[in-house]
C-alpha positions in Angstrom: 8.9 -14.7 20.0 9.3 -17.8 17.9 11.0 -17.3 14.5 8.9 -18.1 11.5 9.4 -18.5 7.5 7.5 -15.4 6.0 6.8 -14.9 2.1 6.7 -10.7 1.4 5.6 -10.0 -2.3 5.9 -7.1 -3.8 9.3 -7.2 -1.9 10.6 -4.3 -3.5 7.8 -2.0 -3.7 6.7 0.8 -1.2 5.3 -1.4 2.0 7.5 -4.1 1.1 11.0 -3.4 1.5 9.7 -2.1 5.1 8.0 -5.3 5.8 11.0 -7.6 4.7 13.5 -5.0 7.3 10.6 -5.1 9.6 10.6 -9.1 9.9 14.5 -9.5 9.7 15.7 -7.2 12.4 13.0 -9.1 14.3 14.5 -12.7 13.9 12.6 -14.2 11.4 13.4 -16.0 7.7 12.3 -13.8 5.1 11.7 -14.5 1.4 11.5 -11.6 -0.5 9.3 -12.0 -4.1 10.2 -10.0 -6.3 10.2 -9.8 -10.3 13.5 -9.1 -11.4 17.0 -9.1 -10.0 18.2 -5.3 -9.7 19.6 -2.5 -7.2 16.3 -3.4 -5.2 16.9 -6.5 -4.7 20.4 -6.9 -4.3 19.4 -4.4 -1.2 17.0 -7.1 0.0 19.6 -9.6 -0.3 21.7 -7.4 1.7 19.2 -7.1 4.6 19.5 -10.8 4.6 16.4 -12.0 2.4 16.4 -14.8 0.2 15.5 -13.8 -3.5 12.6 -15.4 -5.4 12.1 -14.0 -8.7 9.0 -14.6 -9.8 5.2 -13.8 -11.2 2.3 -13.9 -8.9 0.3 -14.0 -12.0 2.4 -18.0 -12.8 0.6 -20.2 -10.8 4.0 -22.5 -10.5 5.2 -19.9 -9.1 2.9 -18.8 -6.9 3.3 -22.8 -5.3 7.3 -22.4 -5.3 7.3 -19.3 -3.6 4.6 -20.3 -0.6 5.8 -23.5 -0.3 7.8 -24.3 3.4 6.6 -20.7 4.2 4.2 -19.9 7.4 3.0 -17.1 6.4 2.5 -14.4 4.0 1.7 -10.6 2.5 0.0 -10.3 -0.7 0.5 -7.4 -2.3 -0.5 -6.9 -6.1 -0.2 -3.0 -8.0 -2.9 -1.3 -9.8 -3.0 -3.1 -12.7 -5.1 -6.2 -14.5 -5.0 -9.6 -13.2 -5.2 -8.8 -9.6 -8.6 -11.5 -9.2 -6.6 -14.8 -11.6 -3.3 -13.6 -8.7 -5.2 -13.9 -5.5 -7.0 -17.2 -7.1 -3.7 -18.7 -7.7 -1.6 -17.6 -4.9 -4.8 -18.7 -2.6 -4.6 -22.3 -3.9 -1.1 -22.2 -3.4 -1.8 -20.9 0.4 -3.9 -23.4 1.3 -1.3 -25.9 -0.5 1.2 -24.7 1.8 -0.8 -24.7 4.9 -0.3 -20.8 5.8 -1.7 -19.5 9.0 -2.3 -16.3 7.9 -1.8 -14.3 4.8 -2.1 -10.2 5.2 -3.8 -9.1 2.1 -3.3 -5.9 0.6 -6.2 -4.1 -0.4 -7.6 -0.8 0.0 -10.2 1.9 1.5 -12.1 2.0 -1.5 -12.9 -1.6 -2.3 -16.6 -2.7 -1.9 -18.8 -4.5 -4.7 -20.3 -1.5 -6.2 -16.8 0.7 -6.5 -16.4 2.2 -10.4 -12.7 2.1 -10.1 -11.7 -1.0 -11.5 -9.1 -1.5 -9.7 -11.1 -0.9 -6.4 -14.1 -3.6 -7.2 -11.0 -5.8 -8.1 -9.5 -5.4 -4.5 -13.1 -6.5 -3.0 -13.7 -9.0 -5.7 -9.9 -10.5 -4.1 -10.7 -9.8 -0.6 -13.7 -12.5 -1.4 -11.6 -15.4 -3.3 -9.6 -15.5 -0.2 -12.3 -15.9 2.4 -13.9 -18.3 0.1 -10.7 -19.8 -0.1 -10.6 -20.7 3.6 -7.0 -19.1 4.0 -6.6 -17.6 7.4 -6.7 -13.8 6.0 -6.1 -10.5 7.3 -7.1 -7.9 4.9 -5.7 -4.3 5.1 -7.8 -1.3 3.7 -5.2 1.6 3.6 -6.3 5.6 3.0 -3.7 7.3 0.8 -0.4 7.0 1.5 1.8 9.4 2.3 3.9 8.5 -0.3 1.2 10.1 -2.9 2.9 13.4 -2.6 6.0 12.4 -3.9 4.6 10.6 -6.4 5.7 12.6 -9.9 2.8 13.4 -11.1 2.2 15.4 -7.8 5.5 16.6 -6.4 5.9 18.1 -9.6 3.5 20.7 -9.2 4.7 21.4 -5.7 8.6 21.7 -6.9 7.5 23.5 -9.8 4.6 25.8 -8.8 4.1 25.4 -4.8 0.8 23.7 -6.1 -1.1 20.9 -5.2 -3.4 20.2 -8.5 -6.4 17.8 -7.8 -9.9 16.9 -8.3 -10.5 16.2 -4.9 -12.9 19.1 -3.5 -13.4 19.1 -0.3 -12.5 15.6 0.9 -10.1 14.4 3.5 -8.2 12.0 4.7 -5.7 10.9 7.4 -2.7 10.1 5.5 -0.7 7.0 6.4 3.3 6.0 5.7 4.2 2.9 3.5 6.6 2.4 7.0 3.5 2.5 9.2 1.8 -0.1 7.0 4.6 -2.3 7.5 5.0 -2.4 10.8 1.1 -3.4 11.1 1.9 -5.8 8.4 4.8 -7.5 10.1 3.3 -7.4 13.0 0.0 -9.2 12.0 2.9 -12.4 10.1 4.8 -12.5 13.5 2.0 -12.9 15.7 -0.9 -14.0 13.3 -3.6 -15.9 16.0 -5.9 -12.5 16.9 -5.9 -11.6 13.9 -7.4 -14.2 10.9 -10.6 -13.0 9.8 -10.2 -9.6 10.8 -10.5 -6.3 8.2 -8.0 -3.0 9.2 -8.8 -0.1 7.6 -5.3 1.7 8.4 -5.3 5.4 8.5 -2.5 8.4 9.9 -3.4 10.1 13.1 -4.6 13.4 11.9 -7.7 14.0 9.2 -6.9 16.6 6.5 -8.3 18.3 3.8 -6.2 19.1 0.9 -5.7 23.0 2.0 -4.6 21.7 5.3 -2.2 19.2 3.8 -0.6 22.1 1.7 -0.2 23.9 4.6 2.0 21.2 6.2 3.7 20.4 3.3 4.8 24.6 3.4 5.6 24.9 6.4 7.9 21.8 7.1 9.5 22.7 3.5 9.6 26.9 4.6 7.8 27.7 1.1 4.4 28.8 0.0 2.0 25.6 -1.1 -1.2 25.7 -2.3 -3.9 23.5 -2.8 -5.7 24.2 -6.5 -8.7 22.3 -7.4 -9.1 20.8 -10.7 -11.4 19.0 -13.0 -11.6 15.8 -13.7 -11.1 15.7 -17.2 -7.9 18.4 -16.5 -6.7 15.7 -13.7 -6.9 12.6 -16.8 -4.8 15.2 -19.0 -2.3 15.7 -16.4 -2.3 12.0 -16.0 -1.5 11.1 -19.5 1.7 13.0 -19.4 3.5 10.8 -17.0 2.3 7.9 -19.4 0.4 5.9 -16.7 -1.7 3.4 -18.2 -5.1 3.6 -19.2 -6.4 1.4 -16.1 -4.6 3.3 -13.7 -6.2 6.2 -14.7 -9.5 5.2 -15.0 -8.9 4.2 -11.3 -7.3 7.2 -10.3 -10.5 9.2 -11.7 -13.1 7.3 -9.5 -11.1 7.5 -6.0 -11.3 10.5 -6.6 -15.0 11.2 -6.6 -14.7 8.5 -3.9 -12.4 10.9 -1.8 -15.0 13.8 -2.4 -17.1 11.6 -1.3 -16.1 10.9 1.8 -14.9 7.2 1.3 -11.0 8.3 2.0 -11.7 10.0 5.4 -11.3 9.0 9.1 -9.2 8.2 11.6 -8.3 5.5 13.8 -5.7 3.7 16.1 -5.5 0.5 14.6 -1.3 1.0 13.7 -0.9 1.9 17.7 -3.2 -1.1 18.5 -1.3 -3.8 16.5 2.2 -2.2 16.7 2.3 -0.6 20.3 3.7 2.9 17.9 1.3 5.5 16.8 1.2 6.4 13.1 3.6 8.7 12.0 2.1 12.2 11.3 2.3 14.3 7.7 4.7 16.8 9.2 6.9 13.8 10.6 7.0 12.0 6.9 7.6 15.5 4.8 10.6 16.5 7.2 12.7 12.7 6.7 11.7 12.8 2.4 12.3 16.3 2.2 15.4 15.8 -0.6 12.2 14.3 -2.8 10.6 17.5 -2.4 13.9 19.2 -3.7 13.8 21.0 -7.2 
């Protein structure tokens, strides 16, 4: 496989300190975007990426940071300005001549979504179609990683609870690792897939009983799922001091994930990556010290 000059945003986050490993170990030049100099990035640094500090929402340097690259992952968090980012970081794309640029979005984005957020993600998914950029967009389910989030391992530490508004939904949960791999993956080897929408998914559906029951077992303790309210869920919310967007987002996927719009399965990770997803009981045993009280 040919070596190639890959831009990862979002270098430090969740899917993209396993992207920028990901890519390295497997020969290629990684620059790692990333907003501030810290204990993350010096890691990165370590790995062997090269450091651009920068702000996807700063169309300068949006250009810097794509320019001499092949490629590209776009990643933006739940928060404002996600449409004016992908506007800008597309014109710097095309500026740069990328061949593919893996865009971050996620299971719930389609035009008539109520989480901001969500419409957002579909609103960005557009600018960079319209954009001509050769794009491969990724629509994950809920990541692993959700229940170690604070605002939920905290109820299992504390009260071997899992407190959520999400009736009787599922979902396949799928590692921030597992992303990765499909996202470095799709840089290295970009030609099948331009044009192409993944909705990436573990490789076992749960509801929210079942997923306390794994979480239990792997940890030896009693867990329980409790449903909750809405309007008890926001209240929770506010006590971790998220702000008012994520929220309002966090509230709609989750009469999306009653709905139904978080569930299925599929083999897409195995397809692009040649490894099947890793499964709930498999990501719970390697964080269990998060899980610790």
């Amino acid at each position: 496989m040919q070596a190639r000059k890959l831009l990862v945003t979002a270098a430090a986050g969740k899917t993209g300190v396993h992207t920028v490993r990901n890519l390295i170990e497997a020969g290629h030049e990684v620059r790692a975007l990333v907003r501030k100099e810290d204990e993350r990035s010096a890691a990165l640094r370590e790995l062997g990426a090269e450091i651009f500090v920068g702000d996807l929402l700063d169309h300068d340097d949006a250009i810097r940071a794509t320019d001499g690259m092949s490629g590209a992952y776009l990643c933006y968090p739940v928060s404002p300005g996600f449409i004016q980012a992908t506007a800008y970081f597309a014109d710097a794309a095309r500026r740069a001549k990328l061949d593919i640029v893996v865009n971050m979005s996620q299971i719930s984005a389609r035009e008539d979504a109520k989480s901001h957020a969500a419409r957002d993600h579909w609103i960005a998914e557009r600018v960079l179609d319209w954009s001509g950029v050769p794009t491969a967009h990724i629509r994950p389910t809920f990541f692993s990683e959700w229940l170690v989030f604070p605002w939920v391992r905290d109820g299992i530490v504390k009260e071997g609870k899992i407190a959520l508004p999400y009736g009787e939904g599922s979902h396949a949960p799928i590692s921030a690792d597992d992303q990765a791999r499909v996202i470095a993956a799709i840089l290295a080897q970009p030609a099948d897939h331009a044009g192409q929408t993944y909705t990436l998914v573990g490789p076992v559906e749960l509801d929210q009983k079942q997923i306390a029951g794994v979480v239990g077992k792997v940890l030896g303790r009693d867990v329980k799922y409790t449903p909750t309210s809405i309007e008890a869920y926001r209240d929770h919310l506010h006590k971790y001091k998220l702000p008012e967007f994520m929220i309002q987002h966090f509230e709609e996927v989750a009469i999306d994930y009653q709905n139904g719009v978080f569930a299925g399965t599929n083999d897409h990770v195995e397809k692009i990556t040649g490894q099947a997803a890793q499964t709930l009981e498999a990501f719970v045993e390697a964080n269990r010290a998060a899980f610790a009280a």
